[in-house]
N, C-alpha and C positions, 0 to 999 in steps of 0.2 A: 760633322765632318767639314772642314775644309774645303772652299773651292778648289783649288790645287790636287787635293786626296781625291774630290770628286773624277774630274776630270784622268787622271791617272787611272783610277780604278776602270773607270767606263774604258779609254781607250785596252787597257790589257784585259779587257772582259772582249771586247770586238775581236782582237789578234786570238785570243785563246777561241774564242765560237769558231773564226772561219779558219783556222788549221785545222781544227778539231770536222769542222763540216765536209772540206776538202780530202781528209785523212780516211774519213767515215765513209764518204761518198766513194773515192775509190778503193777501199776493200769490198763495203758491198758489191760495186758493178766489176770491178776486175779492170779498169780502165782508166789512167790517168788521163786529163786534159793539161798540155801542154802547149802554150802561146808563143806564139813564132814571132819574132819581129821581123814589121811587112808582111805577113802573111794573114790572109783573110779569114782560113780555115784553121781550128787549132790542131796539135799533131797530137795522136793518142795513142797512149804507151798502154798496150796492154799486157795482163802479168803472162799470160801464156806465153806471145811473142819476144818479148824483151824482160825477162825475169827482173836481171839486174837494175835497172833503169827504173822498172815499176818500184818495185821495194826500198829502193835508193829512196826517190821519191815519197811511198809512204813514209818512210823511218824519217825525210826532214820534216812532214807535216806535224807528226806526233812528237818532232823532238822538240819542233818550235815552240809548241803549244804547251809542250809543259818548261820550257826555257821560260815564254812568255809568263809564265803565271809562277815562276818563282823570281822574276826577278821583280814582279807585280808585287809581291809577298813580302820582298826587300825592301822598295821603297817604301811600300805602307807602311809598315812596323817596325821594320827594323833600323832605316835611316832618317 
């Protein structure tokens, strides 16, 4: 492998784990973390409270994550 392939492959293997982590972590708990700018404390969406906003949020984590890993898929092979 290529240093170039190396490096591609590792960076969309990090983006794919931590959406994937992020996506996983809030379905289990029921509670997204949300980071405020300037704000010290993060703001947490949970799915009871705020349906919309929760599930908004899961459906980018997982969509990222399988975005990320097909377009990982692309450059390896296919370009």
């Amino acid at each position: 492998m290529e240093d170039k392939t190396l490096f591609i492959v590792i960076g969309v293997l990090m983006i794919v784990a931590w959406t994937l982590r992020e996506g996983i972590k809030g379905l289990r708990s029921g509670v997204v973390e949300k980071t405020v700018k300037g704000s010290q404390t993060p703001r947490l969406i949970q799915r009871s409270a705020e349906p919309a906003a929760y599930w908004s949020y899961i459906g980018v984590y997982f969509g990222l994550s399988v975005g990320a890993l097909l377009v990982g898929i692309w450059l390896v092979f296919i370009k």
